[in-house]
C-alpha atoms as a printed R data frame, in Angstrom:
    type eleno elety resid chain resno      x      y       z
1   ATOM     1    CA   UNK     A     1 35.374  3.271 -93.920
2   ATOM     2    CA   UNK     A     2 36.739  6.695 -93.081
3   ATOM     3    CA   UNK     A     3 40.111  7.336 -92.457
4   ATOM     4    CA   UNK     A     4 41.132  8.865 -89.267
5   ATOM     5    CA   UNK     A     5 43.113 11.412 -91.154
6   ATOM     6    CA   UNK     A     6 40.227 13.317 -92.734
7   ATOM     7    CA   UNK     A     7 39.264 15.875 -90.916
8   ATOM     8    CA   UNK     A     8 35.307 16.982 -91.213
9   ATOM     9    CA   UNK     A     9 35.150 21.152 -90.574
10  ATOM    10    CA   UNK     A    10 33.103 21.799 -87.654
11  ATOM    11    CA   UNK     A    11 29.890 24.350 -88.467
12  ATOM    12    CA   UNK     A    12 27.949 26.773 -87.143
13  ATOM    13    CA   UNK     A    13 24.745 28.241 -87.469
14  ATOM    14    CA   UNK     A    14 24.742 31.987 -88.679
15  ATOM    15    CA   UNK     A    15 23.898 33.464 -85.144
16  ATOM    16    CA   UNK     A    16 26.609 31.901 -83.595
17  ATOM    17    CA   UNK     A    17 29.484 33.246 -86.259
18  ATOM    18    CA   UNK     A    18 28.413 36.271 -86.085
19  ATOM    19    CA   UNK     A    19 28.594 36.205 -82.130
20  ATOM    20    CA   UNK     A    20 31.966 35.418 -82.341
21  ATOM    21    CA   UNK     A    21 32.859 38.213 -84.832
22  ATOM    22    CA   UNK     A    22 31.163 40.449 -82.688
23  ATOM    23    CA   UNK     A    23 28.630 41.601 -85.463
24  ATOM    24    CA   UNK     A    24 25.213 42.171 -85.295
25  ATOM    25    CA   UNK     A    25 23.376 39.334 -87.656
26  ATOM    26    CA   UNK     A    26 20.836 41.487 -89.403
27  ATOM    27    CA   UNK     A    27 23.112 43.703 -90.212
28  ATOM    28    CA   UNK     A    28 25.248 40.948 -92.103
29  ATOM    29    CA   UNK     A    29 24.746 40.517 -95.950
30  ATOM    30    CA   UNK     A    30 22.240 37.917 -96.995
31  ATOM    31    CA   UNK     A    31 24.336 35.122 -97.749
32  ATOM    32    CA   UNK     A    32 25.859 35.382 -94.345
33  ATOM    33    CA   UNK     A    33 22.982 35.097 -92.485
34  ATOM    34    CA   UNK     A    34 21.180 32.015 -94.575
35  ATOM    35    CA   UNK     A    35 23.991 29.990 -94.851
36  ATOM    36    CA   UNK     A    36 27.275 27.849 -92.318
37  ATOM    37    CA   UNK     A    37 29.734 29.047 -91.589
38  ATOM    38    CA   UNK     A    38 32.568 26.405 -90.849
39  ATOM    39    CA   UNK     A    39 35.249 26.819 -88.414
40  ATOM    40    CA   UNK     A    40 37.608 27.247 -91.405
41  ATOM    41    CA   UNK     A    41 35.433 30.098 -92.884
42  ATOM    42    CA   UNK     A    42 35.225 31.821 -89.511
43  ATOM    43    CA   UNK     A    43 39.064 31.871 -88.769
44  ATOM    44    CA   UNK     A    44 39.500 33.111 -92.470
45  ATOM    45    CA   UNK     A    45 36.674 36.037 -91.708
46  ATOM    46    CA   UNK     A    46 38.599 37.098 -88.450
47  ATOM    47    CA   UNK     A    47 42.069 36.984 -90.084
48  ATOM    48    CA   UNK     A    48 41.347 38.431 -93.258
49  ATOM    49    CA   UNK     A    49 38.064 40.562 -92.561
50  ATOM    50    CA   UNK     A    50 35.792 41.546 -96.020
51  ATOM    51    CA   UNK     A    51 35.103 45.435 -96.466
52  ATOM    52    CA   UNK     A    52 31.239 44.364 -94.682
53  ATOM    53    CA   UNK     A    53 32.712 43.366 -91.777
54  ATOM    54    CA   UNK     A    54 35.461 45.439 -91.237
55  ATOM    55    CA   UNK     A    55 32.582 48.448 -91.801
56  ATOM    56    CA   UNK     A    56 30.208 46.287 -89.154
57  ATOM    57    CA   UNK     A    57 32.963 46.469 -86.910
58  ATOM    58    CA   UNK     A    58 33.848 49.838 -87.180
59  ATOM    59    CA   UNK     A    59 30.050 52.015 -87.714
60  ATOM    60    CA   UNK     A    60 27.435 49.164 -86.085
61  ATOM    61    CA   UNK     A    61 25.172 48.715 -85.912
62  ATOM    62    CA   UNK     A    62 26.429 46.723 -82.755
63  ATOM    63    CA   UNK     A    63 25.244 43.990 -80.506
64  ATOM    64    CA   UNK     A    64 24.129 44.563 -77.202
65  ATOM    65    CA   UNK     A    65 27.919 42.803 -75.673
66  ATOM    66    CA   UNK     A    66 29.965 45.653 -77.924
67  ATOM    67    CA   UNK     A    67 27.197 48.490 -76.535
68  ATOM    68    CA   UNK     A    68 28.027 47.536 -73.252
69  ATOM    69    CA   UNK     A    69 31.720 46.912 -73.809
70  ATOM    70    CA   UNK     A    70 31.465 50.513 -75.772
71  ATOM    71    CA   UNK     A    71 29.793 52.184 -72.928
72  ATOM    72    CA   UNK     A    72 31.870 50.094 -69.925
73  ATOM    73    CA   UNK     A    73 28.624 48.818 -68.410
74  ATOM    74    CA   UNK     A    74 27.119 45.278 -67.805
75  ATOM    75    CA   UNK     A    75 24.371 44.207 -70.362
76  ATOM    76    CA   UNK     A    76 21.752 44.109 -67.671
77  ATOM    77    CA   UNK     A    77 23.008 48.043 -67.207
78  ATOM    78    CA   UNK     A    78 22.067 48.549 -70.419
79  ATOM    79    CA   UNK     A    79 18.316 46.933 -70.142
80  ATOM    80    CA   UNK     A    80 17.944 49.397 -67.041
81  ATOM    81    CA   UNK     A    81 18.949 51.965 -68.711
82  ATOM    82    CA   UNK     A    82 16.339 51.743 -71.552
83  ATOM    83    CA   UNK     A    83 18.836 50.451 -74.385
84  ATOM    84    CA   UNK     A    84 17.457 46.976 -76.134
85  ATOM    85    CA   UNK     A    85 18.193 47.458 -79.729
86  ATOM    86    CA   UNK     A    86 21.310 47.284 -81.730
87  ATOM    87    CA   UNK     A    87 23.207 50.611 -81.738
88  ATOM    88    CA   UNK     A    88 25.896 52.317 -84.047
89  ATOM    89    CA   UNK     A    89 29.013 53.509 -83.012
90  ATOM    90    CA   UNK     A    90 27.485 57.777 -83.505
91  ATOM    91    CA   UNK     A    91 24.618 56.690 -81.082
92  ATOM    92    CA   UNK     A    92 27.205 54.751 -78.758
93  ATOM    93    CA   UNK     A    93 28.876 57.884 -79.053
94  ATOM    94    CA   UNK     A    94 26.260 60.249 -78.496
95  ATOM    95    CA   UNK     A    95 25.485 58.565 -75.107
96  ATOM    96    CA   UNK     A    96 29.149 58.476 -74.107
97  ATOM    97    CA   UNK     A    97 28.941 62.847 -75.009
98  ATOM    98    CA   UNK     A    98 25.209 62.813 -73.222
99  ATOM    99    CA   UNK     A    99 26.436 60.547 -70.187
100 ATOM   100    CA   UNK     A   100 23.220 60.668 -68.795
101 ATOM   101    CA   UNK     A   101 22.759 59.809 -64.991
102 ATOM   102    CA   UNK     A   102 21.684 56.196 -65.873
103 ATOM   103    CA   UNK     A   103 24.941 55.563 -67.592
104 ATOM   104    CA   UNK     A   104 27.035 57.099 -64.824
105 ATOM   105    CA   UNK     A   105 25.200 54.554 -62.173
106 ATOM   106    CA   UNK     A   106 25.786 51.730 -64.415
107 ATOM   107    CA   UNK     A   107 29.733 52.213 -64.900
108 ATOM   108    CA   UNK     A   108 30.138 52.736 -60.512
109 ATOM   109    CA   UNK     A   109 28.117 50.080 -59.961
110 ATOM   110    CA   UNK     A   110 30.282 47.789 -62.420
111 ATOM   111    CA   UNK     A   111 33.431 49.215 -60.903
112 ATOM   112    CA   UNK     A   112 31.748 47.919 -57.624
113 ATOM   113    CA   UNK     A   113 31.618 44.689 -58.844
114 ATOM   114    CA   UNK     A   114 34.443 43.814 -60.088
115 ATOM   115    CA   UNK     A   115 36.470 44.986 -57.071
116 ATOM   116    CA   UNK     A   116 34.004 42.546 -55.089
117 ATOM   117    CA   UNK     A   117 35.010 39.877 -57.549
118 ATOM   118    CA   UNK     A   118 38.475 40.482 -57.165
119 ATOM   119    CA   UNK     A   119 38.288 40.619 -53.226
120 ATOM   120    CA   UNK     A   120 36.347 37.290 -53.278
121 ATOM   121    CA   UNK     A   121 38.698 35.953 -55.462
122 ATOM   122    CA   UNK     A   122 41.751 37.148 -53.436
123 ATOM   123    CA   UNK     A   123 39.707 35.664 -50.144
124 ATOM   124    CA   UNK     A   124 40.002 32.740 -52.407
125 ATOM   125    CA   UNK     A   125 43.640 32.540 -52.986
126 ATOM   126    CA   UNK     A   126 44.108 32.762 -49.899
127 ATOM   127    CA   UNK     A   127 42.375 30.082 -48.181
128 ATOM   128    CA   UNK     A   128 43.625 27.540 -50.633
129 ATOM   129    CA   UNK     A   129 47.036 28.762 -49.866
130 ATOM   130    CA   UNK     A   130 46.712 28.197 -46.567
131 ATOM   131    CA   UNK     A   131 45.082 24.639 -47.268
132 ATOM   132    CA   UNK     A   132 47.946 23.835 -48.822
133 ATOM   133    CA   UNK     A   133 50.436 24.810 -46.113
């Protein structure tokens, strides 16, 4: 019988972790990548980070949500602009220094969104304040 007291440490696969650190997996050292990581593990990696992540991090190479964070566009910008692989913070910044005409598109068009987002979610508001009155 287990006691309701002991408390099992959730896991995760490899892929996952290293989604949630924000790393790109190949990139990680061996033993990250073929082993779990539990939750435990994972709050100790973001609180005390090891010199290979901290240089992940830092130099890249980077997954596609940090490119597109890096460059301010959507991830689907970045597929239309031509950029599927991993890149490092010099290439990331090389673009940035480049800003070629694809990039420029891709940041108005995400500035276009999200002020339709916030209308519609303003529009929102407002309606269920008034459903409330």
């Amino acid at each position: 019988m287990t006691s309701l007291n002991s408390k099992t440490s959730q896991q995760m696969k490899p892929a996952t972790a290293a989604k949630k650190l924000g790393v790109y997996l190949p990139a990680t050292p061996a033993e990250f990548q073929e082993g779990v990581v539990t939750r435990d593990e994972l709050n100790a990696l973001q609180t005390d980070p090891p010199a290979w992540l901290t240089e992940l991090r830092q130099n890249g190479p980077h997954p596609r949500p940090v490119v597109a964070a890096k460059l301010t566009v959507s991830i689907a910008g970045l597929a239309r602009g031509g950029v599927t692989d991993a890149l490092t913070t010099e290439q990331i910044e090389a673009i940035k220094a480049e800003n070629p005409l694809w990039l420029q598109h891709e940041r108005a068009s995400l500035v276009d969104v999200r002020k339709e987002t916030k209308r519609i979610k303003e529009k929102n508001e407002e309606k269920a304040a008034k459903k409330s009155d």
